[in-house]
N, C-alpha and C positions, 0 to 999 in steps of 0.2 A: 754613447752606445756605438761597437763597431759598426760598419756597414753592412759586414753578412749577418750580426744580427737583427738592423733592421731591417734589411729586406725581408728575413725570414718572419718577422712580426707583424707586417702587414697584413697579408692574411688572415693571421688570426684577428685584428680590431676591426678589419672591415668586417668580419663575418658577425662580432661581436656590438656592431653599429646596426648591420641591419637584423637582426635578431631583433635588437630592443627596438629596433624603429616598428619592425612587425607588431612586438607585441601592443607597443601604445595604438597602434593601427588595429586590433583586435580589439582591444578593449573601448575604444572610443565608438567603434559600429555596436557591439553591444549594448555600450549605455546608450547611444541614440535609439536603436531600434525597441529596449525597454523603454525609455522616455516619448517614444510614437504608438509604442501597443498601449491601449487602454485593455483594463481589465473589465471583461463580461459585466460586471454588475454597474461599473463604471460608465462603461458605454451605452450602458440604457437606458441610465440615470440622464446621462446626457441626449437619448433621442429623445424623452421626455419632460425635458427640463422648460419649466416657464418661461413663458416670454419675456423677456427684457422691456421692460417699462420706463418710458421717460416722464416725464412731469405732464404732458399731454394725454399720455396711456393710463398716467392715474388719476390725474381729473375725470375721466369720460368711465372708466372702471366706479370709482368714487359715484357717480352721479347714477349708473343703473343699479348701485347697492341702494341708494337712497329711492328709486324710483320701486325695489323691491319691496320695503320697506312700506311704501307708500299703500302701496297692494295689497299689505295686510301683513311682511311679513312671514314668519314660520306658518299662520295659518292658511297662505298662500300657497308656498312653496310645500307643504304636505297635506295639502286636500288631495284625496284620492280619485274624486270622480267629480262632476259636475250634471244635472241636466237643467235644461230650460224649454222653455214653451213660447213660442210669440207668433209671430206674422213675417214670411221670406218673399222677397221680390226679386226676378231675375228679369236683370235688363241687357238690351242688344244695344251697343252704338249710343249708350248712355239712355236710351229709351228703353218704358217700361214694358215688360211684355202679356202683362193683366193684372190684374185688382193685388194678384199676390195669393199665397197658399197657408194654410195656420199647416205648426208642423212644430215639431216636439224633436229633440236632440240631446242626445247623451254621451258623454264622455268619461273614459273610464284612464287617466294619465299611464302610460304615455302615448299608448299607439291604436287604443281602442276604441270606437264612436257607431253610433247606430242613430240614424236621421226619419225622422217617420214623417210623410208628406200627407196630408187629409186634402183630399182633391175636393171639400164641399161647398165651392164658391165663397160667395162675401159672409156666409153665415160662420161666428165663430162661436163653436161650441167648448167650453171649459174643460181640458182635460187633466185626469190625472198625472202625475208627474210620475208617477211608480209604477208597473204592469206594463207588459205586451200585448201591442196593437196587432194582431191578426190580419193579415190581408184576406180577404174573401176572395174566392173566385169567382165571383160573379163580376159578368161586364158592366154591371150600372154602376160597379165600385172601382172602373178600370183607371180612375186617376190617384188612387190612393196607392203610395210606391213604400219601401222599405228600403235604405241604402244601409249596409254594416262592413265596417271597415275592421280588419282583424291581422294585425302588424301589416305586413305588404299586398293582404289579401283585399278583395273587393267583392260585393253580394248586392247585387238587387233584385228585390223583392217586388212582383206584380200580382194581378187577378189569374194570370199564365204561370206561374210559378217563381221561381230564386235560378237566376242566371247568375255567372259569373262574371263582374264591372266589366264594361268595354274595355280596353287598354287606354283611351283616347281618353275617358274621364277620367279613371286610375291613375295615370302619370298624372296629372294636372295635381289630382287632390294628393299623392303623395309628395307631391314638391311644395307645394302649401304648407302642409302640416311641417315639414321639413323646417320650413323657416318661420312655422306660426310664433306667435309671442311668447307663447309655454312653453313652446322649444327651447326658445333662445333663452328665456329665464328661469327656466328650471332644468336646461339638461346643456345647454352652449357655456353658460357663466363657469360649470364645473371641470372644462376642457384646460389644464395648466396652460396649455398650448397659442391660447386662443389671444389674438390681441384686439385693444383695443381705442381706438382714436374718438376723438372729440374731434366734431366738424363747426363747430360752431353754431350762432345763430338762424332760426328757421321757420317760417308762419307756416303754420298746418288751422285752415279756415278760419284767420285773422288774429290767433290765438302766438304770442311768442313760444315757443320751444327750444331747448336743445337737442340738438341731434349727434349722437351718438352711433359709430358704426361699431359691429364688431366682426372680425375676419378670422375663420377659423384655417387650421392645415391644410384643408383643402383650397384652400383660397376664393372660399365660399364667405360671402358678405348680408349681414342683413341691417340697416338701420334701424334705429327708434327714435322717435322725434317725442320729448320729454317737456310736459308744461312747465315752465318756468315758476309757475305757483304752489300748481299742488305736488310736481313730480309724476305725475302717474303717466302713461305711457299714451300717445295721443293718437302718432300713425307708427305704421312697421310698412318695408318698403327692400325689394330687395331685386336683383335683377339675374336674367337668365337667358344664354343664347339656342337659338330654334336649332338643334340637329337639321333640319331638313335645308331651312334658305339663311342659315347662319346669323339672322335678326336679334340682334338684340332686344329685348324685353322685361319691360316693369312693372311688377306687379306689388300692390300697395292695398292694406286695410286700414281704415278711419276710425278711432275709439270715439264712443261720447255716451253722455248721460249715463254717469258712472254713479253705483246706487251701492250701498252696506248693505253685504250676504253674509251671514253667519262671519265675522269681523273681516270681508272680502272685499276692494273693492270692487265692483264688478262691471264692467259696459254695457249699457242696454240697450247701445245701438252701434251697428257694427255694418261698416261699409266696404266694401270691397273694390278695387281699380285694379284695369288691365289697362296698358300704355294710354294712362291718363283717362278712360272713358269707362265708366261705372258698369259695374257687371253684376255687383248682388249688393240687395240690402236686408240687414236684419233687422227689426226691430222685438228686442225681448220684453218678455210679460212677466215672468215671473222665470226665476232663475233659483238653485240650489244647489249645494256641496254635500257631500258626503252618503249619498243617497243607498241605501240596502238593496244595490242594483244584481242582480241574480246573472252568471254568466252566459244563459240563457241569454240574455238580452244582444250579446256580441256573437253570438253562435250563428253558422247558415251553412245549408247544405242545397248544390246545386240539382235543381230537379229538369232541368230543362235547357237547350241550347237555342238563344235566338236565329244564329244562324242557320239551324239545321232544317233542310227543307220540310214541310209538312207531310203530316201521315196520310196516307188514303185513305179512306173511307170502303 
């Protein structure tokens, strides 16, 4: 080729270089930036996608299906309601604070309970399991109380009327309930999200167990400590720090003397721990599933304010 014609060509190939170099340069940000967008359904698939399980995750998984199981089962996990009857003791500093109160309790799964407290000293009188306890207004009946819990609401019931829960008892029991045993095994197990470890071996009152955490997305953790025999769930234990002086805190319930309710296992005694030192104990008398419990039973309407100063006269 002469020389005026290559110099005259130049031009043209360089233009014809960066041209295509552009285009390859176009098209490669393309494809990456489709191969970085997820599509909508895609991406939510993936906020929601089950936890990743390794051989530890499925043992400890494996062992609260079989601890289910143990429980009765489908007729566990879809009983609709519970009540019982027996004797409540509330203790300070691990000491008791009297003889104890008979007191009847209702549970309607997942977020509804009504407690009814019979202030009659050591006499226990048999009561019905079905029907509404009336609080009298009379003061010779001022120890008989009515507590009704109704999702995040709170009600108690005196011979003064139905206030609405302090806040002070309210947070406590709805962080309970939060992490109670029915929680975790009829509404935690069903989180894809949720994982779960095996802690290995653990005595709960000299008895071998496994213990079993599981931690949900909030990074919220409850243990259960699993008899080595039968499976059934022994303690539940779970920890929480004080908004006010930042203290960590451990709160734990004790299963025992576990009896067959309509094919349920059931505990019929039930211990409660606050940082190690005993705070309540149940002992149950007679327990039932499935009960013809009228919604009436979780209903309250507030009649009265404790704080609000009294009326003149």
């Amino acid at each position: 080729m002469a020389p005026r014609q290559l110099k005259s060509f130049r031009p043209l190939l360089t233009y014809k270089i960066m041209h295509r170099l552009f285009a390859i340069l176009l098209l490669s940000t393309l494809a990456a930036a489709q191969a970085g967008a997820e599509p909508p359904a895609q991406a939510a698939a993936t906020a929601s996608a089950p936890a990743p399980e390794n051989d530890n995750g499925k043992k400890a998984r494996a062992m609260i299906d079989t601890a289910v199981q143990a429980l009765g089962g489908q007729a566990y996990l879809t009983s609709q309601n519970r009540g019982e009857e027996g004797r409540l003791y509330s203790l300070h500093h691990g000491e008791s604070r009297g003889t104890g109160v008979q007191y009847r309790q209702f549970y309607r799964f997942p977020d509804r309970d009504r407690l009814e407290i019979i202030g009659r000293g050591n006499v226990l009188v048999p009561l019905p399991l079905v029907g509404i306890i009336v609080v009298s207004h009379d003061k010779k009946n001022k120890n008989d109380i009515v507590i009704i819990h109704n999702g995040d609401k709170g009600y108690e019931t005196t011979y003064k009327g139905t206030a609405a829960q302090d806040k002070e008892e309210l947070g406590p029991y709805l962080r309970r309930r939060r992490h109670s045993l029915e929680q975790v095994l009829r509404k935690w197990i069903n989180d894809p999200t949720m994982q779960y470890f095996y802690d290995g071996l653990a005595i709960v009152d000299s008895t071998p167990t496994d213990q079993v955490t599981l931690l949900n997305s909030q990074n919220d953790a409850v243990s259960i400590y699993l008899d080595q025999n039968t499976h059934l769930p022994l303690k539940t234990s779970y920890t929480w720090r004080d908004p006010t002086d930042k203290q960590k805190n451990t709160e734990e319930e004790v299963y025992d003397n576990y009896r067959l309710v309509q094919g349920i296992r059931t505990p019929h005694s039930i211990t409660r721990y606050f940082n190690g030192e005993t705070s309540q104990q149940r002992f149950i008398n007679v327990a039932k599933y499935n009960l013809p419990l009228p919604d009436a039973l979780f209903d309250a309407d507030v009649t009265y304010d404790p704080q609000a100063p009294p009326k003149k006269h």
